[in-house]
C-alpha positions in Angstrom: 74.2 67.9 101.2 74.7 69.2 104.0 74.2 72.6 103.4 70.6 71.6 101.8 69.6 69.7 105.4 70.5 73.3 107.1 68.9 75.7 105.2 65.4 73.3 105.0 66.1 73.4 108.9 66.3 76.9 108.8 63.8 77.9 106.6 61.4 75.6 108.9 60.7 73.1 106.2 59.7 75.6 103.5 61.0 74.0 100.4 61.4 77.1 98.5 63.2 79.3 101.4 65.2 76.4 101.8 66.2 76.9 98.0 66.9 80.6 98.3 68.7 80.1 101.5 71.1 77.8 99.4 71.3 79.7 96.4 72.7 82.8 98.7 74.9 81.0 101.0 76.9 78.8 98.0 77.0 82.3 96.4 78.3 83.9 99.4 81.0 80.4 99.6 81.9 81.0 95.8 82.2 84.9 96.6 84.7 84.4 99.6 87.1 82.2 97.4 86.7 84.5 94.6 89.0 86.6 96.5 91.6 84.2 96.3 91.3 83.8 92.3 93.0 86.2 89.7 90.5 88.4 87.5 92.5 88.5 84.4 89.4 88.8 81.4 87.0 91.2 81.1 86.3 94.4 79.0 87.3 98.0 78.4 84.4 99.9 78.4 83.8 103.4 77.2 81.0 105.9 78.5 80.3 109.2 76.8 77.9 111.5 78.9 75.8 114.4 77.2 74.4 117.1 79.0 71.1 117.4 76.4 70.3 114.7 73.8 71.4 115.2 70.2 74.4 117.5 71.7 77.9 116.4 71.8 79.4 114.7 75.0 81.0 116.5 77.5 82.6 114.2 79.7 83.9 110.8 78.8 85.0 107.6 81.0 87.0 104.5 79.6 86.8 102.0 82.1 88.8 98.5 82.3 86.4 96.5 84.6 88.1 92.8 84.7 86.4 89.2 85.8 87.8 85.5 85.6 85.9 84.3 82.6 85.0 85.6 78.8 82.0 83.8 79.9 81.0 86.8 82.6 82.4 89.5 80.4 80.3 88.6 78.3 77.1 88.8 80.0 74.7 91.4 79.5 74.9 92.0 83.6 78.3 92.6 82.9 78.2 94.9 80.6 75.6 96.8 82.8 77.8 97.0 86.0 80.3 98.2 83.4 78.1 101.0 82.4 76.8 102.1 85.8 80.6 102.3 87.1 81.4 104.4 84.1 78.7 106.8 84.7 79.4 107.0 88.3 83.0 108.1 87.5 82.0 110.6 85.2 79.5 111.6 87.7 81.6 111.8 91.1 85.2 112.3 89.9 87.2 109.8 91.8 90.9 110.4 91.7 91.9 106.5 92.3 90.6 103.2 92.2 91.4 101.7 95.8 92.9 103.2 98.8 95.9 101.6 98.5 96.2 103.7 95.1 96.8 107.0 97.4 100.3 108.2 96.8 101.9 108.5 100.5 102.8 112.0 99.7 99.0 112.9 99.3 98.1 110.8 102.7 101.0 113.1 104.3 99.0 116.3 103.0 96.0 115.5 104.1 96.7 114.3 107.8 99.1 117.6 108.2 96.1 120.0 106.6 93.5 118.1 109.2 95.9 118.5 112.0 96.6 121.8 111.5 93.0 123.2 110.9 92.4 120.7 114.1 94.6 122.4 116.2 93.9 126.2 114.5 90.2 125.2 115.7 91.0 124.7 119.0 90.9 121.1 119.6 92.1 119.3 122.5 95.0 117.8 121.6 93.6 114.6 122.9 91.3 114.3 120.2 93.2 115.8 117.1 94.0 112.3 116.0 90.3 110.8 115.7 89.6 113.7 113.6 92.7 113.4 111.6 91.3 110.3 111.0 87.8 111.0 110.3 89.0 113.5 107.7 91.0 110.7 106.0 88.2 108.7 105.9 86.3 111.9 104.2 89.1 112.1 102.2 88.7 108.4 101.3 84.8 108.7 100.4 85.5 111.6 98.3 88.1 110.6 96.4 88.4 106.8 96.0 85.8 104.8 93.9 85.9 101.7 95.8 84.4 103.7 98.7 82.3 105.9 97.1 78.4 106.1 97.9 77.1 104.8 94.1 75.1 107.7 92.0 72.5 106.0 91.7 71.8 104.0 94.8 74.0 106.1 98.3 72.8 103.0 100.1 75.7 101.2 98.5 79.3 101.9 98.0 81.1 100.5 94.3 82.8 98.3 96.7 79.4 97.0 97.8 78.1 97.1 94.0 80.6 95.0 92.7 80.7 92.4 96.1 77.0 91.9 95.1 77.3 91.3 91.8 80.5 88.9 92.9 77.9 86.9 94.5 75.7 86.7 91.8 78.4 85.1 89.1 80.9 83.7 91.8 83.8 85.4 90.4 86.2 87.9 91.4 85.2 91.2 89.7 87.6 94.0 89.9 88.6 97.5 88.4 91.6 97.2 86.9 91.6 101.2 85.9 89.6 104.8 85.0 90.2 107.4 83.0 87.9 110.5 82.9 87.4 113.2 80.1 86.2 116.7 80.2 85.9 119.0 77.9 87.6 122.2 78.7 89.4 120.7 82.1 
């Protein structure tokens, strides 16, 4: 009730920004706990790109894209998200899900290749570490698909796609796991 009085205060008595105003703050609310909640149903969802119609794929994703609910999983916005993860993978090639997914022995690479080319470069030693880090967080972009820029929209990250559409149901939406296909690789 409260949250009604609020948003009709904020929305300067305008019944139907009051509404919205609702609607995305309890979605927000439900979001935020989501977090807290396990994501244990959802669907395994297969996506076969072809480079010309009528021609046989070339590249192909199977994607295990998990929610709280068979309710969700079964929604046709589901299933959408489902696809447009699927092609982003085939698309950008991430390596790993999350960045906690990153072997340490990779991390270890990567900082000692930065530092090195850092310090072949040049660089004051004072500042080798920020861009040690900035290359990890290249790194990161590149190869993780949680914090990739999504193919279709670069305004977004997944992370960002899949926090939206959180919002939307209320539930935790996650990706359990990837696998990509390609001929001849």
């Amino acid at each position: 009730m409260m949250d009604c009085k609020k948003a009709l205060t904020d929305a300067e008595g305008d019944f139907d920004e009051a509404a919205k105003l609702v609607r995305e703050r309890t979605g927000a609310k439900m979001a935020d706990r989501a977090g807290e909640r396990s994501a244990e149903e959802g669907l395994v969802h297969t996506y076969l790109h072809r480079p010309t119609p009528g021609m046989p794929p070339k590249v192909g994703v199977l994607l295990e894209l998990n929610c709280e609910t068979d309710f969700v999983a079964k929604h046709e916005g589901f299933q959408e998200l489902a696809n447009d993860v699927a092609l982003h993978i085939a698309a950008m090639r991430p390596v790993v899900v999350s960045e906690d997914d990153v072997d340490e022995a990779t991390l270890e690479e990567e900082r000692e290749f930065a530092r090195k080319q850092a310090i072949d470069e040049g660089k004051p030693e004072h500042i080798v570490d920020k861009i040690v880090e900035g290359k990890l967080q290249a790194f990161y972009k590149e190869k993780v698909l949680l914090n990739q820029p999504f193919v279709r929209d670069d305004s977004r990250t997944i992370r960002e796609l899949l926090e939206e559409f959180q919002r939307t149901t209320g539930e935790k939406i996650t990706v359990g796991r990837f696998t990509r296909f390609q001929v001849g690789a």
